[in-house]
ROKOL-453827 format. One record per residue: x, y, z of N, C-alpha, C, O, CB in turn. Coordinates in pm, whole numbers, padded with zeros to 5 digits, always signed. Glycine has a CB too. Example, Ala and Ser with C-alpha at 12.3 -4.5 7.8 and 13.67 -1.06 7.14 Angstrom:
BEGIN
+01319-00569+00780+01230-00450+00780+01320-00330+00780+01424-00332+00846+01131-00447+00905 +01285-00225+00708+01367-00106+00714+01290+00003+00787+01341+00114+00804+01408-00060+00572 
This chain:
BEGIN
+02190-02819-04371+02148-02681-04347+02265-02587-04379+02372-02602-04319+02100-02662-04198 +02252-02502-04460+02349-02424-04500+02380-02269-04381+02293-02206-04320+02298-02389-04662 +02518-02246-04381+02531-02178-04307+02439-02036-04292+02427-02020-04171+02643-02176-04321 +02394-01964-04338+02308-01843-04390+02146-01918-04278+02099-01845-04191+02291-01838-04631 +02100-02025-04295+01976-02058-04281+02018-02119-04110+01925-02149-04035+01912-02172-04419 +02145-02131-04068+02185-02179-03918+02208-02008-03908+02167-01995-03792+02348-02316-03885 +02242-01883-03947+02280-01803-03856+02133-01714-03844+02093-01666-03738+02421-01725-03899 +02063-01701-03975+01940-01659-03924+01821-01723-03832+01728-01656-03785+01892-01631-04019 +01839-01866-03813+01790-01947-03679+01841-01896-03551+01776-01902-03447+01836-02097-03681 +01961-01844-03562+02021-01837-03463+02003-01663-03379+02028-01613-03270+02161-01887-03515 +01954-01628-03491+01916-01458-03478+01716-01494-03464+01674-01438-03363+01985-01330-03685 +01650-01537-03509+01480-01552-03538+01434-01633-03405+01329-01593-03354+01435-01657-03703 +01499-01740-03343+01507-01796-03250+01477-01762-03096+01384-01796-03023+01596-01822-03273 +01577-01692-03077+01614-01587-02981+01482-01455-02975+01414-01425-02877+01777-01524-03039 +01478-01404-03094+01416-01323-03092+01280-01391-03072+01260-01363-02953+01444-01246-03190 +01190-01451-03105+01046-01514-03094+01058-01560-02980+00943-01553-02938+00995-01621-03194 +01142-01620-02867+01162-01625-02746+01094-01518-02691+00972-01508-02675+01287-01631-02718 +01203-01417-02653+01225-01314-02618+01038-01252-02642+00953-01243-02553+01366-01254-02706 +01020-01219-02794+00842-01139-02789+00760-01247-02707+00679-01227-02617+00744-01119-02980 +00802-01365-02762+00693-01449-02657+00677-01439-02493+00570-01442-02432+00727-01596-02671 +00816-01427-02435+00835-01390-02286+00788-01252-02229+00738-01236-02118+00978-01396-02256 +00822-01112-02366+00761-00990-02318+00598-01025-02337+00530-00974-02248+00819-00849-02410 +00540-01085-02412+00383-01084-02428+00346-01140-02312+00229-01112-02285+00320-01162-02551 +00412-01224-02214+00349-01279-02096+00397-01194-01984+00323-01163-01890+00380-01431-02074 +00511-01158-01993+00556-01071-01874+00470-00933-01869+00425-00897-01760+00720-01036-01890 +00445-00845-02002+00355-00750-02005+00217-00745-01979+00153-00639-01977+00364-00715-02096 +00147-00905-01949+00011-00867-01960-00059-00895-01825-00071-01003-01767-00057-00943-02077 -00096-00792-01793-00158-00730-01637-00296-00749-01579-00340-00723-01467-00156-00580-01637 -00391-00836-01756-00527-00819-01748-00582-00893-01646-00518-00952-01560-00587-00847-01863 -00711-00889-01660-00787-00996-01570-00811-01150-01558-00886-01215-01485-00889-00966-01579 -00713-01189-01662-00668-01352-01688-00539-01374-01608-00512-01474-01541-00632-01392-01864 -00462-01263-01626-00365-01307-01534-00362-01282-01376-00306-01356-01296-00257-01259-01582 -00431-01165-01345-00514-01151-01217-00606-01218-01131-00626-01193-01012-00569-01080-01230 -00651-01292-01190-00755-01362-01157-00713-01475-01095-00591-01482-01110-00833-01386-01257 -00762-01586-01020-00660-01724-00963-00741-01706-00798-00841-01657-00746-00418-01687-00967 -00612-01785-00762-00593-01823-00617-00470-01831-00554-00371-01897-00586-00643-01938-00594 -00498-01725-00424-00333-01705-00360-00311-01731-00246-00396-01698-00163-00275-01578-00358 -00234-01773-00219-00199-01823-00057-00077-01744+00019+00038-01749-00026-00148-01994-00059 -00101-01689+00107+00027-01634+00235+00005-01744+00371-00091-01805+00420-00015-01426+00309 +00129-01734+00397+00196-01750+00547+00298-01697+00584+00413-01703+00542+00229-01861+00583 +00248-01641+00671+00385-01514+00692+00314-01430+00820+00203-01378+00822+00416-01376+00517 +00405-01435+00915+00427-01340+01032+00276-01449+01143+00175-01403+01197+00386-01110+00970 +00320-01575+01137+00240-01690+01198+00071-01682+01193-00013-01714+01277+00285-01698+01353 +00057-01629+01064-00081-01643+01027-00095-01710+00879+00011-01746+00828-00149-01498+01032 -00226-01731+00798-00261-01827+00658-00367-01735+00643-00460-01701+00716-00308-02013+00664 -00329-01700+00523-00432-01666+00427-00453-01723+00301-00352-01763+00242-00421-01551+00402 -00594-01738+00231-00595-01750+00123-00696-01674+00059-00810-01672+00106-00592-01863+00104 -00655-01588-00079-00734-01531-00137-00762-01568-00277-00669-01589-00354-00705-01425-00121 -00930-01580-00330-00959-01622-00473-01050-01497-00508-01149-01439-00464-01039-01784-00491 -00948-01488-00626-00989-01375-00699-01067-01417-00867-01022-01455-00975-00843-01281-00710 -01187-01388-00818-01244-01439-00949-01273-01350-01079-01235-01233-01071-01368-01494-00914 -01348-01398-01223-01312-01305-01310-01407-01239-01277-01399-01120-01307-01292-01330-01441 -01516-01279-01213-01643-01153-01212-01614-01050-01129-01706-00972-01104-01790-01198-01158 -01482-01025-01070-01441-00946-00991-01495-00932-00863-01523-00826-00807-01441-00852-01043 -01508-01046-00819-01554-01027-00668-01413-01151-00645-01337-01215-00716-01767-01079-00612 -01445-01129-00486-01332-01239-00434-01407-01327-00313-01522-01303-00277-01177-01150-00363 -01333-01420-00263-01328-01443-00117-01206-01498-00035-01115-01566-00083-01426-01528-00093 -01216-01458+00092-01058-01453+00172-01122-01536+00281-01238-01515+00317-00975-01275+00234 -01010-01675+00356-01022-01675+00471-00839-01601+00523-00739-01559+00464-01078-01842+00513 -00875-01617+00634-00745-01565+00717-00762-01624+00858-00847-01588+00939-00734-01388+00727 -00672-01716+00876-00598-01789+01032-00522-01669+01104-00453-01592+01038-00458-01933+00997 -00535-01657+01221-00449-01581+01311-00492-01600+01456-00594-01571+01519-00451-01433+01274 -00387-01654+01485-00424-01702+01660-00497-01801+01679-00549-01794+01790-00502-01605+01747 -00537-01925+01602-00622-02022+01593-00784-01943+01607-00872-01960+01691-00580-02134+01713 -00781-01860+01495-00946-01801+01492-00899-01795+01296-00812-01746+01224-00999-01583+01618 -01039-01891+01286-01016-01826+01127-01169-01734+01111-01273-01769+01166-00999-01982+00975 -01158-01641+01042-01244-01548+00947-01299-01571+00830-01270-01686+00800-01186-01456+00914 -01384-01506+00720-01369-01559+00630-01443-01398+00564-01515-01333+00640-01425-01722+00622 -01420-01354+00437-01456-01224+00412-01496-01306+00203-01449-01399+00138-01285-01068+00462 -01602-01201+00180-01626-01186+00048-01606-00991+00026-01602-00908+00116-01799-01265+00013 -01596-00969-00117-01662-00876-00134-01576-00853-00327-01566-00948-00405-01644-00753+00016 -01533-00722-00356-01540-00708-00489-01370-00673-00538-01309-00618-00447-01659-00586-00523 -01315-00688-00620-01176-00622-00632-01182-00589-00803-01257-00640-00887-01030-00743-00576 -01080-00489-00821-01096-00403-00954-00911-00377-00987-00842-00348-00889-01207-00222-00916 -00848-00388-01114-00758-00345-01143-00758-00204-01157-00860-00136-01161-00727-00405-01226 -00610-00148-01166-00598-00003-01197-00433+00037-01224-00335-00003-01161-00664+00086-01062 -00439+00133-01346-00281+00123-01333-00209-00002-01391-00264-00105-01430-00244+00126-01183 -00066+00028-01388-00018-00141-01444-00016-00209-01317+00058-00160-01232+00155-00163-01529 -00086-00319-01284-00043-00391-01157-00104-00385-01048-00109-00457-00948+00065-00363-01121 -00180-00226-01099-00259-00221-00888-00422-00319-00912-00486-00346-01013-00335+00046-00806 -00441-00348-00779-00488-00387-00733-00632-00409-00637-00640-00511-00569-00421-00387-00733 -00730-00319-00635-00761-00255-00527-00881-00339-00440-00984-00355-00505-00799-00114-00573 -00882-00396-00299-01001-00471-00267-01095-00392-00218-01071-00281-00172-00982-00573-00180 -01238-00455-00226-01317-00335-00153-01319-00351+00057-01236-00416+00119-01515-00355-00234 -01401-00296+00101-01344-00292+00226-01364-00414+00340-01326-00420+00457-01393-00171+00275 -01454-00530+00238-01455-00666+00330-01330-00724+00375-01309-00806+00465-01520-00778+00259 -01219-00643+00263-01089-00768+00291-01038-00745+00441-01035-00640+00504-00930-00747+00171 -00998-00870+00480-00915-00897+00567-00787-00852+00605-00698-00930+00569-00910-00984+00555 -00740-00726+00681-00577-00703+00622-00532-00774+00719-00591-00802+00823-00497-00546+00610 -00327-00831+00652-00294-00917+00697-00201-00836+00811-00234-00720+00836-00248-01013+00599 -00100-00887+00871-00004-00841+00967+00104-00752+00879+00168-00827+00806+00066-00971+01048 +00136-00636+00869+00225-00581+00798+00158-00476+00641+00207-00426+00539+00318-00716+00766 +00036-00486+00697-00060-00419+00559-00094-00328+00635-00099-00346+00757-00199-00500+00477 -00130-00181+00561-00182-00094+00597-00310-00082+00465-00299-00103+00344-00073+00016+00627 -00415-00044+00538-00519-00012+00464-00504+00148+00402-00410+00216+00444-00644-00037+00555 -00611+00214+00288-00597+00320+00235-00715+00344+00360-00783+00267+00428-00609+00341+00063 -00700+00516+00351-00765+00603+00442-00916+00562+00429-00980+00569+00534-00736+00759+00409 -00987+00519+00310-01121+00469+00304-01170+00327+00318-01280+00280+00286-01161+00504+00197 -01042+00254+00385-01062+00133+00430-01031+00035+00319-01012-00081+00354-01194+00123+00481 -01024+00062+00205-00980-00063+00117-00826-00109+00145-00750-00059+00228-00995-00022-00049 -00800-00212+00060-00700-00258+00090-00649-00273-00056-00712-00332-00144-00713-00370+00182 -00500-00200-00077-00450-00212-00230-00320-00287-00227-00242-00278-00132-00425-00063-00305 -00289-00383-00364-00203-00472-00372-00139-00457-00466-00210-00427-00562-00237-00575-00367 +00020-00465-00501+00075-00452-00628+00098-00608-00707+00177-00690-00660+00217-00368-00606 +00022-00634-00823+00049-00764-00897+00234-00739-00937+00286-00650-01005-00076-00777-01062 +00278-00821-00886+00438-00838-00930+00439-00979-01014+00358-01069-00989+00557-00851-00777 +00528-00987-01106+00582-01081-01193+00738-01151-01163+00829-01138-01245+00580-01008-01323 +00747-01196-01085+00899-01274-01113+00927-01331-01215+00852-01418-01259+00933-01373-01036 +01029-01299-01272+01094-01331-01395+00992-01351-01559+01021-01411-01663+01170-01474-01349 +00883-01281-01523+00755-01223-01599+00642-01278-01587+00534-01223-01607+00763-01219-01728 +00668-01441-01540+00570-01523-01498+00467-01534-01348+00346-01529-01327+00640-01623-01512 +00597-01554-01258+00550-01609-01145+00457-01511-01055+00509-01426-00984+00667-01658-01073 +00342-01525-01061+00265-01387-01010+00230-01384-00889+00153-01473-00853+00145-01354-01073 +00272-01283-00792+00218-01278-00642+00153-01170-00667+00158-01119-00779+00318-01268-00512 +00040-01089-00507+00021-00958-00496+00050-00961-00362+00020-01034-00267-00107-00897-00540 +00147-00816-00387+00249-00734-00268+00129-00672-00191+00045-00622-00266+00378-00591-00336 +00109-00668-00094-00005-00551-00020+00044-00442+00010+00138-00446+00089-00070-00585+00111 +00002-00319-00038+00041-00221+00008+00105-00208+00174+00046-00293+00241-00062-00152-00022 +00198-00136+00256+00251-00114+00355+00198+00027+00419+00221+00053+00537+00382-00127+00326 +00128+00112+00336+00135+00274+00296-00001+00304+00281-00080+00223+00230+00220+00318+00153 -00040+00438+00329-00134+00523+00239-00050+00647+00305+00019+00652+00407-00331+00513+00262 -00083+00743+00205-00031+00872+00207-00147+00969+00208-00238+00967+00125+00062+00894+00090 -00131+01088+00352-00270+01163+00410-00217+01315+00359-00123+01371+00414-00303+01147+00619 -00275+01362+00270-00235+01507+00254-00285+01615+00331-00405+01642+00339-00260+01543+00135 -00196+01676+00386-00240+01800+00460-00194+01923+00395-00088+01918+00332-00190+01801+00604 -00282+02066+00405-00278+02152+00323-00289+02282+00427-00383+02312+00500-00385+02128+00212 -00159+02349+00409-00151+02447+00503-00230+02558+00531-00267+02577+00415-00058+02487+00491 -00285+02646+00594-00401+02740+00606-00331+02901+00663-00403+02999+00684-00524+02663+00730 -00225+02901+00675-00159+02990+00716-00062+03048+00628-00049+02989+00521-00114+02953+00815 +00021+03165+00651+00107+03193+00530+00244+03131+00565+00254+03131+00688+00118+03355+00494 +00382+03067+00491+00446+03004+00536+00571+03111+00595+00614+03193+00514+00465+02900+00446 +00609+03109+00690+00694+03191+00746+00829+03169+00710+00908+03126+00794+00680+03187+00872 +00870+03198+00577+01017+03187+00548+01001+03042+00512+01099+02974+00546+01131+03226+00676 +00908+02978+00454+00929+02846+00425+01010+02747+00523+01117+02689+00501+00988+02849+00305 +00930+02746+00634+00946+02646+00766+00841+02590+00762+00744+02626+00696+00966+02699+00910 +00852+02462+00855+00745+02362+00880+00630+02444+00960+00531+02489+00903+00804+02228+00968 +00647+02454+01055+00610+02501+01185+00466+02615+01064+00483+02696+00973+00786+02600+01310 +00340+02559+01134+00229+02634+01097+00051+02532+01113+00046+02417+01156+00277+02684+00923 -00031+02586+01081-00162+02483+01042-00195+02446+00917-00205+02513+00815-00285+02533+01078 -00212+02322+00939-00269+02239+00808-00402+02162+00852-00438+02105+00955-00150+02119+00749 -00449+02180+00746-00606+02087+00737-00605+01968+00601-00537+01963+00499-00762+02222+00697 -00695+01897+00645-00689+01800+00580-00854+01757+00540-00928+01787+00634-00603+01706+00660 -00912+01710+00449-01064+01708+00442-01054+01568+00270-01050+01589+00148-01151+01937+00406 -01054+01448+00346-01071+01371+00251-01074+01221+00306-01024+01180+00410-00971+01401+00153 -01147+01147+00206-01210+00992+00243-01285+01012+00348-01278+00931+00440-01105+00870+00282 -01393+01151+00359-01491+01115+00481-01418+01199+00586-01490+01252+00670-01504+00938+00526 -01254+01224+00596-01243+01266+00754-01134+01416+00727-01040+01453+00657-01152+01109+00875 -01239+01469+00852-01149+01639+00864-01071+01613+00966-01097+01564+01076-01243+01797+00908 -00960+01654+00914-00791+01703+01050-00769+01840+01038-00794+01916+00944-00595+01627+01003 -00717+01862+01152-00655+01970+01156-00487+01952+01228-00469+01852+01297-00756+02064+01231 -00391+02033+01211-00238+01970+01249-00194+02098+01291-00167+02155+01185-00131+01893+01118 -00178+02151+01354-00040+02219+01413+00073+02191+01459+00095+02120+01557-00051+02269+01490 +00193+02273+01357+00340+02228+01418+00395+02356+01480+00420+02468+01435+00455+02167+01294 +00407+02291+01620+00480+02486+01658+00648+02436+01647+00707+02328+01642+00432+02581+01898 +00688+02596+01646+00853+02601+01736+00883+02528+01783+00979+02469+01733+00891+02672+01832 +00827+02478+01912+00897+02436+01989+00927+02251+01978+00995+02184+02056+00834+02495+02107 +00846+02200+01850+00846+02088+01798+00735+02025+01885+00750+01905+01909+00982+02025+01793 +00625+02088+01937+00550+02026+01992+00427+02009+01870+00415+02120+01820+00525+02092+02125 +00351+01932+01818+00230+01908+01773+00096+01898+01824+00091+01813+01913+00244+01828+01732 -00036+01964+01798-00155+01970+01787-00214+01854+01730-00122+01798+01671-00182+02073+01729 -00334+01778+01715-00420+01693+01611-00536+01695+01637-00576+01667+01750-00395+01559+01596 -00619+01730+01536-00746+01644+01574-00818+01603+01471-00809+01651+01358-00840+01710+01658 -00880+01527+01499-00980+01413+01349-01041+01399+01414-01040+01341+01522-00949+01264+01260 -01200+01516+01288-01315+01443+01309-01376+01351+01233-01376+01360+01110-01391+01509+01326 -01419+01280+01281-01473+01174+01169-01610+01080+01255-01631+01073+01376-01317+01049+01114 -01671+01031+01163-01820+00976+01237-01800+00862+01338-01717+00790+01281-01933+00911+01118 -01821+00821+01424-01890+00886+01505-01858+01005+01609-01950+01056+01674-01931+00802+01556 -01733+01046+01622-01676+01133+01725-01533+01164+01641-01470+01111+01549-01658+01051+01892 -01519+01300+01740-01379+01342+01752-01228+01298+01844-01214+01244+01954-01406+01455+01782 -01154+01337+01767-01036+01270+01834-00933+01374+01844-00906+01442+01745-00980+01143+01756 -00870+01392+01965-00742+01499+01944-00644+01473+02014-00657+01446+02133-00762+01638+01974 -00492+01477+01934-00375+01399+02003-00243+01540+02034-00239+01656+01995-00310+01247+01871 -00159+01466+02112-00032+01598+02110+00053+01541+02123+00044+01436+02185-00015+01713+02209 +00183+01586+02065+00289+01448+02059+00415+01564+01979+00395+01684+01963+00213+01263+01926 +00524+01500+01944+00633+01617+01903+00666+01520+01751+00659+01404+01711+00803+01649+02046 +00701+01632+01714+00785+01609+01544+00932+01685+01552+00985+01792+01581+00679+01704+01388 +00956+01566+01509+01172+01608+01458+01202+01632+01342+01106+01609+01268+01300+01480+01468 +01308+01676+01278+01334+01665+01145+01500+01596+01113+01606+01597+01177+01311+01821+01086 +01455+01539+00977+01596+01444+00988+01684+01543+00905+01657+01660+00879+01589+01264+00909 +01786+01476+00872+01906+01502+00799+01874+01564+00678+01930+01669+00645+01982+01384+00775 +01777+01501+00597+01720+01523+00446+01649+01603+00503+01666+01687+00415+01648+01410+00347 +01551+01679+00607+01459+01739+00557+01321+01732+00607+01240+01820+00635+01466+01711+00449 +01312+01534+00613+01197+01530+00671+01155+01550+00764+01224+01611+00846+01163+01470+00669 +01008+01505+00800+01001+01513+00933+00931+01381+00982+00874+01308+00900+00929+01642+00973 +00935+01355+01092+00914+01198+01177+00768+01257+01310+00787+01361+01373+01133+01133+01296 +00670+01197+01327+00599+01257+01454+00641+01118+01534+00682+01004+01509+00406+01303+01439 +00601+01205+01653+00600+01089+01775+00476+00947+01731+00419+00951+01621+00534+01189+01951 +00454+00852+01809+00345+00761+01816+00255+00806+01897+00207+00716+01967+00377+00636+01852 +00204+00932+01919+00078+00979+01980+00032+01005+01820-00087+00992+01790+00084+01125+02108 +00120+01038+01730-00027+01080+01613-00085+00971+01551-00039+00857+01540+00009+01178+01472 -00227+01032+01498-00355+00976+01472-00349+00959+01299-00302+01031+01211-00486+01083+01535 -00413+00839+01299-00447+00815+01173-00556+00839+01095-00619+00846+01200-00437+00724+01164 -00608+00852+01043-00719+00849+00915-00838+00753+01003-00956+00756+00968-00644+00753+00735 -00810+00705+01070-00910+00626+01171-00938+00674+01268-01022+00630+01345-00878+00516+01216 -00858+00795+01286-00857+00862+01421-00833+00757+01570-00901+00762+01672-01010+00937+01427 -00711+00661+01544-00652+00588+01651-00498+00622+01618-00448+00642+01507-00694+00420+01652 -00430+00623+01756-00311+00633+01714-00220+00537+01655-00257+00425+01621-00266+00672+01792 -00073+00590+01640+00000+00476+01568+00008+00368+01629+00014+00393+01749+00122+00498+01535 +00014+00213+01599+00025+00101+01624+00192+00091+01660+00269+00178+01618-00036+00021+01510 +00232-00005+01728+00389-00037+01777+00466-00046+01642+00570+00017+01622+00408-00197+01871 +00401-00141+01538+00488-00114+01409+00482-00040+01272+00521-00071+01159+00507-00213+01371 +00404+00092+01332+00333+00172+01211+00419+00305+01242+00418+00341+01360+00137+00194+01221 +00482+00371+01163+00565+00558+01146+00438+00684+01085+00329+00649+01041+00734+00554+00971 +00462+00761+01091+00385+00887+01026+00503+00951+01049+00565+00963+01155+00235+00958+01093 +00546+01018+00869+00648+01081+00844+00562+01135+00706+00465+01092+00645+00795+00993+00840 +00679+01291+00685+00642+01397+00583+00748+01389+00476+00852+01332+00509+00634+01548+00647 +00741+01425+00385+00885+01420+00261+00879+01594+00271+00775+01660+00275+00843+01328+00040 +01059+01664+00273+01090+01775+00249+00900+01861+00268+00833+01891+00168+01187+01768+00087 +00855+01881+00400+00738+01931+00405+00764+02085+00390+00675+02145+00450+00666+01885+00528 +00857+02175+00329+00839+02291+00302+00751+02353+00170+00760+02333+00049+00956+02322+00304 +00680+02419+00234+00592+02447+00104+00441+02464+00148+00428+02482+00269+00604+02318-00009 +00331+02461+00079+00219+02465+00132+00131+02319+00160+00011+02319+00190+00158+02555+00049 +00214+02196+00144+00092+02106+00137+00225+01988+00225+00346+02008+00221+00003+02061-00069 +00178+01908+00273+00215+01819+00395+00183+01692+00352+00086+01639+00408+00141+01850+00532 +00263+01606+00232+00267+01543+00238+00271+01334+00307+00339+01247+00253+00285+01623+00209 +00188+01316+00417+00165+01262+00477+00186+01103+00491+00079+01044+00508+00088+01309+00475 +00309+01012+00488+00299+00905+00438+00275+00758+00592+00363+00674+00612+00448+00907+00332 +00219+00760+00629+00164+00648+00724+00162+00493+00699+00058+00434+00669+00030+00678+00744 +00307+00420+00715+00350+00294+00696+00348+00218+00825+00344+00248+00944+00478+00296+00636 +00353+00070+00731+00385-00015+00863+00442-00145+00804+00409-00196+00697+00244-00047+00965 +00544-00195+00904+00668-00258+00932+00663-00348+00948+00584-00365+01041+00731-00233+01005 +00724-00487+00896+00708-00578+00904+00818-00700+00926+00850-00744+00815+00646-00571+00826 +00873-00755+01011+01003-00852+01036+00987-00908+00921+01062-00861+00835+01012-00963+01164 +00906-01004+00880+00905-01077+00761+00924-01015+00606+00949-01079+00504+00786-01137+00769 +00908-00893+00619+00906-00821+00464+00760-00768+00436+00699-00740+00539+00948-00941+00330 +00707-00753+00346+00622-00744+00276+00530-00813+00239+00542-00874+00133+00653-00721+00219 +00394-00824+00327+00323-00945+00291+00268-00971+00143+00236-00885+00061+00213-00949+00377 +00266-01073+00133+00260-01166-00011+00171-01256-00017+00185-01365+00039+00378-01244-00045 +00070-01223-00084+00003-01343-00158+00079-01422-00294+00105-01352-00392-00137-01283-00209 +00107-01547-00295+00143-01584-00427+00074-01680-00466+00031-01756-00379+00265-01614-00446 +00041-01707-00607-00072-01734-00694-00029-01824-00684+00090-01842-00659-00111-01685-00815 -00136-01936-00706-00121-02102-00737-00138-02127-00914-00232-02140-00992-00272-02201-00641 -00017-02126-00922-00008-02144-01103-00018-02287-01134-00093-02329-01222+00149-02090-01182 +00092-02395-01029+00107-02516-01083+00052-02612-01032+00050-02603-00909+00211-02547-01094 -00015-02740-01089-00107-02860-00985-00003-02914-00860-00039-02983-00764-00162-03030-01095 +00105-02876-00882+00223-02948-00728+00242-02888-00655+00312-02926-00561+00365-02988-00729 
């Protein structure tokens, strides 16, 4: 082999690697979505099969009671995920305000495919008052996925709430701080999109809320991390 035909091996090589690894690491479709995933994490088992006709089914162990859920799931975006509202959420998942449950498809090292469950949905509130020098402190309403809020922040850092939503109303009072950056933090009297309050490991916090709209982000916390489904790729 002459030198010329070893250095362009050595350049063609590498490179057909490399497109071959981005063509698998890039592709998000419903072949690579599709499978069967298993969690254990935070002393519960799940397993979810996600089929191509886009429906699924889940059982889920917790506390020696297992469950078992069907229903439909749809891609969106690079990676998202979205189930419809049969799924099961696990310990450390927060559902979206209309009850589904959304997952991010992640790739380790382009291959190895889990889905992350969302931690988050974010509740927008939209102020109704004029802003006084661009301070927090005022009313916001909120009117989406089915449910009306209303929020007052006074002076004195005390808070107003109420959510209506079917079958009844709900109204909470509780105080908001603001941090270092800007934001702001409420107590665990406020209400969620379910109109129940926060759970022991769930926050409701605002990003830089000056302005007219109240950014709303409602997480929850998890010792273990981030629950994880990861796909069964290999027969071992």
């Amino acid at each position: 082999m002459t030198a010329f035909a070893k250095a362009t091996g050595a350049v063609v090589l590498p490179l057909a690697l490399f497109v071959l690894w981005y063509r698998v690491a890039a592709d998000y479709g419903d072949s690579v979505t599709s499978g069967t995933y298993h969690l254990s994490q935070n002393g519960e088992t799940s397993t979810v099969v996600l089929k191509p006709d886009h429906t699924f089914r889940q059982e889920l162990s917790r506390s020696g009671e297992l469950r078992r859920a069907e229903g439909s799931w749809s891609r969106f975006g690079e990676g998202g995920v979205a189930f419809s509202k049969g799924f099961l959420a696990v310990s450390g998942q927060e559902l979206a305000p209309d009850g589904t449950a959304i997952a991010d498809l992640k790739k380790k090292f382009g291959f190895l495919v889990s889905l992350e469950m969302r931690q988050y949905y974010v509740w927008w509130y939209e102020r109704v008052d004029p802003s006084p020098g661009r301070t927090a402190y005022g009313t916001y309403s909120s009117d989406e996925a089915g449910v009306q809020a209303s929020l007052i922040l006074k002076q004195d850092h005390m808070f107003e709430q109420t959510v209506s939503r079917v079958p009844g109303v709900k109204q909470a009072n509780g105080t908001w701080t603001t941090t270092q950056n800007g934001d702001i933090v409420f107590s665990s009297g406020f209400l969620k999109t379910s109109g129940e309050p926060l759970n022991q490991n769930e926050t409701a916090s605002a990003m830089d809320p000056r302005g007219s709209v109240l950014q709303i982000e409602i997480a929850a916390t998890s010792k273990s991390g981030v629950p994880t489904f990861r796909k069964e790729q290999f027969p071992w």
